[in-house]
C-alpha positions in Angstrom: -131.4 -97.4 -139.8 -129.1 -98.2 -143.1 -130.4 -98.2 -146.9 -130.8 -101.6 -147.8 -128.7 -101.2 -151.0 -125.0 -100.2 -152.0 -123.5 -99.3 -155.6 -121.6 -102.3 -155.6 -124.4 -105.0 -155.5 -127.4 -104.7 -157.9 -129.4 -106.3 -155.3 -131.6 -105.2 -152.4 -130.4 -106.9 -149.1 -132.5 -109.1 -146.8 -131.0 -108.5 -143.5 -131.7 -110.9 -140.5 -129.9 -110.9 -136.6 -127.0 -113.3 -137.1 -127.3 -114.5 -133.5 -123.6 -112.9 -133.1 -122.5 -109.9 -131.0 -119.2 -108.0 -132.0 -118.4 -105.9 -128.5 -121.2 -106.4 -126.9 -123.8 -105.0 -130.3 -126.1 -106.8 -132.5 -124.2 -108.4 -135.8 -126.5 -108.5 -139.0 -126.0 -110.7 -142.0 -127.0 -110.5 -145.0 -129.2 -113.3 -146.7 -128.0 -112.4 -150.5 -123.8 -113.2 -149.7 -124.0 -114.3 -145.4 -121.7 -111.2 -144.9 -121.6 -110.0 -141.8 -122.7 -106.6 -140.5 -121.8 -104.3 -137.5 -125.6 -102.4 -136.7 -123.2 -99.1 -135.2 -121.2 -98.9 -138.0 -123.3 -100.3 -140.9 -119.9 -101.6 -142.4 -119.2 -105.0 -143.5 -117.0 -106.7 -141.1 -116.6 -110.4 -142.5 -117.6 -112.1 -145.6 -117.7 -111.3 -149.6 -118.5 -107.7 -148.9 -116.1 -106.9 -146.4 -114.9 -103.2 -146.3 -118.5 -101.9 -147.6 -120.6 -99.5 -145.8 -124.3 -99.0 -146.1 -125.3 -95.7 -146.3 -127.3 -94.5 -143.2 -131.0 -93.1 -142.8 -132.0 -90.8 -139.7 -134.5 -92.6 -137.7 -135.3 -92.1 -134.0 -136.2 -95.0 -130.9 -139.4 -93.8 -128.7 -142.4 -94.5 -127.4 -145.4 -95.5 -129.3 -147.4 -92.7 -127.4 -145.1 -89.9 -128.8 -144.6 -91.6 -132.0 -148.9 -91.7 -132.4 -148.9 -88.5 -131.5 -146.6 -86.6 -133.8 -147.9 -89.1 -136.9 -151.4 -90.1 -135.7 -152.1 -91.7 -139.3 -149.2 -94.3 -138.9 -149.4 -98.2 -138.8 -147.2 -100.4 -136.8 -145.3 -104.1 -137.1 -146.2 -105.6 -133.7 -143.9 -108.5 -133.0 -145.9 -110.7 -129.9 -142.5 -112.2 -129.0 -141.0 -108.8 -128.2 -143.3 -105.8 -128.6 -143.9 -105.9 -124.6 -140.1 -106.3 -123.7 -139.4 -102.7 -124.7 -140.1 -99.3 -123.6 -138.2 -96.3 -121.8 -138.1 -98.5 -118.6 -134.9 -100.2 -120.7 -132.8 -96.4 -120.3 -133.6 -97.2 -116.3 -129.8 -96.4 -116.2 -129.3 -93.4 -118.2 -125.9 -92.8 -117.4 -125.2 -96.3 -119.1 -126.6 -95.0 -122.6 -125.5 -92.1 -125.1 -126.6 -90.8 -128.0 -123.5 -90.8 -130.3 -123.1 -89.4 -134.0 -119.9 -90.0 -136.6 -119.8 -86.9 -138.7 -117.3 -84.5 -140.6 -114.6 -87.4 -139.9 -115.6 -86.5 -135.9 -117.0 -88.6 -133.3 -119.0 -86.8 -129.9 -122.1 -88.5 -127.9 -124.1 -87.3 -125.5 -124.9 -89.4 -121.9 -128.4 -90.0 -121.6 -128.1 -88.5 -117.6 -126.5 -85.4 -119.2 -129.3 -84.7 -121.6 -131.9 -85.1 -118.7 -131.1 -82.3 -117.3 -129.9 -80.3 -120.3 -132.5 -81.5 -123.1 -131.8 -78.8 -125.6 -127.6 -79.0 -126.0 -126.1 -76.7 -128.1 -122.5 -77.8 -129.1 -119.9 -77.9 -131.7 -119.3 -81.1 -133.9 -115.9 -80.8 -136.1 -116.7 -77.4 -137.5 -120.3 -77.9 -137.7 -122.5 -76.2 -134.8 -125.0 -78.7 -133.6 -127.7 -78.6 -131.2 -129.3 -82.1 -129.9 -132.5 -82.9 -128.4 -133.7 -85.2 -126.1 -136.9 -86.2 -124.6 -136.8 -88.0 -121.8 -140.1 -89.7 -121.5 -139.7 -91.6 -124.4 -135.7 -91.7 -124.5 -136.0 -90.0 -128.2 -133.0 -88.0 -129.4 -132.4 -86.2 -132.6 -129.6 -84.1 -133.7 -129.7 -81.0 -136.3 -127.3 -78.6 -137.5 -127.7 -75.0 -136.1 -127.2 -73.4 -139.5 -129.8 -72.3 -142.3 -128.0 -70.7 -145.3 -125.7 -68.3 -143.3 -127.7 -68.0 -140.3 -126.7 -69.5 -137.0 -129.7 -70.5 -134.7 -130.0 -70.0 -131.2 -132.3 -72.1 -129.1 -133.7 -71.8 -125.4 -132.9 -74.7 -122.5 -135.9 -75.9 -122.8 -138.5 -77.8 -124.7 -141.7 -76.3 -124.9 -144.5 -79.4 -125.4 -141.4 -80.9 -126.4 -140.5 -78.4 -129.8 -137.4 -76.2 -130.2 -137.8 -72.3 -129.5 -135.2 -70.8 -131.0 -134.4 -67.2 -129.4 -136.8 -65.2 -132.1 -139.5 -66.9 -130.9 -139.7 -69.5 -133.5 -141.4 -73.1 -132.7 -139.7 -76.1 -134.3 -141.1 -79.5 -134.3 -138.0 -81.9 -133.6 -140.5 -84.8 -135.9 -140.6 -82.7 -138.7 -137.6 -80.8 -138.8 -139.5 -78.0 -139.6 -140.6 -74.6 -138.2 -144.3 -74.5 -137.5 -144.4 -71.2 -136.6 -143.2 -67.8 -135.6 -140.7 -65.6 -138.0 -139.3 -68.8 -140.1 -142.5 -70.3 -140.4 -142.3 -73.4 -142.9 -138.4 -73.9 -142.7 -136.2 -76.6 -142.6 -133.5 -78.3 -139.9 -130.9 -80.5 -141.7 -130.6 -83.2 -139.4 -128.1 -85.7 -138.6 -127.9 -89.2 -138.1 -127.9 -89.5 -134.3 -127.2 -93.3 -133.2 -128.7 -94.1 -129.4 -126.1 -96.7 -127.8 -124.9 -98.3 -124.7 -121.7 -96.2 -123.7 -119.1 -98.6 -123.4 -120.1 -100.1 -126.9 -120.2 -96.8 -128.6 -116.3 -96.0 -127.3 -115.8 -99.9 -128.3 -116.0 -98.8 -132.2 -115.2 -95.3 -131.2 -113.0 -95.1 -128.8 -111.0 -91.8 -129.9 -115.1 -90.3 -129.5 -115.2 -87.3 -127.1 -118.0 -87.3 -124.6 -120.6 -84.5 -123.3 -120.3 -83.6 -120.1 
């Protein structure tokens, strides 16, 4: 997910699928200039605004159930021509999917068979200590930094009704960011913008990325 704006055009975009695929991922285009877009990158690839880049948004693909569940006042846009086509079924071959991030000038993802059997992954991104989190019912990952002020976080291997326990016995809920209880009660994960991808299309734009194992 990208803002819809950048400094350079006093205009909010209108995005629609250009019909075009740029190694093997979905090309926007704007309806303002026809510019085209590259969705895993969110630059501009071809057209008047070549060269910019659309600043991104953290959002997260999952299932409706856990999505209902962790904001049960929520509305949705059902498309009829494609709301049926998609659900976890489509990660049938995990280890063809990744969840990849760009950050600190570094690229790393994380295989989707990986994180099955390792769904809380505590790593190092750049100089940046990460941990990422995956649930694989509905496929959903997120990625936060370890860090609050000074403090470095630990967390346990697993998910616990799918929060974070970090090792003082602190509950976080991955939706919120946000402790919900224990010792840090009411505080705050700065998250990341975690990008889910088929793998050979994520080392297309990436290819010096480092992968998980």
């Amino acid at each position: 997910m990208y803002a819809a704006e950048i400094k350079q055009h006093k205009e909010r975009f209108v995005f629609q699928v250009s019909g075009k695929l740029w190694q093997r991922s979905l090309v926007m285009r704007d309806l303002q200039t026809g510019s085209l877009w590259a969705h895993l990158l969110g630059e501009c690839m071809e057209g008047p605004l070549k060269g910019n880049t659309l600043t991104p948004i953290p959002s997260v693909i999952t299932s409706w159930k856990d999505w209902k569940k962790a904001h049960p006042k929520t509305s949705v846009l059902s498309l009829k021509r494609s709301a049926n086509r998609f659900n976890s079924d489509s990660f049938r071959n995990p280890s063809s999917y990744v969840i990849g991030i760009k950050h600190l000038n570094t690229t790393r993802a994380w295989p989707f068979d990986i994180l099955s059997k390792k769904p809380v992954y505590q790593d190092k991104l750049g100089t940046e200590e990460v941990v990422v989190i995956f649930h694989k019912d509905s496929s959903a990952g997120f990625i936060f930094n370890r860090k609050i002020g000074a403090k470095l976080l630990n967390f346990s291997p697993a998910l616990n009704n799918g929060n974070l326990i970090s090792t003082d016995g602190t509950a976080w809920d991955p939706w919120q960011a946000k402790a919900i209880s224990g010792p840090q009660k009411g505080q705050l994960l700065e998250r990341r913008h975690a990008i889910p991808s088929f793998r050979k299309a994520w080392l297309k734009f990436h290819p010096d990325s480092s992968i998980a194992e």
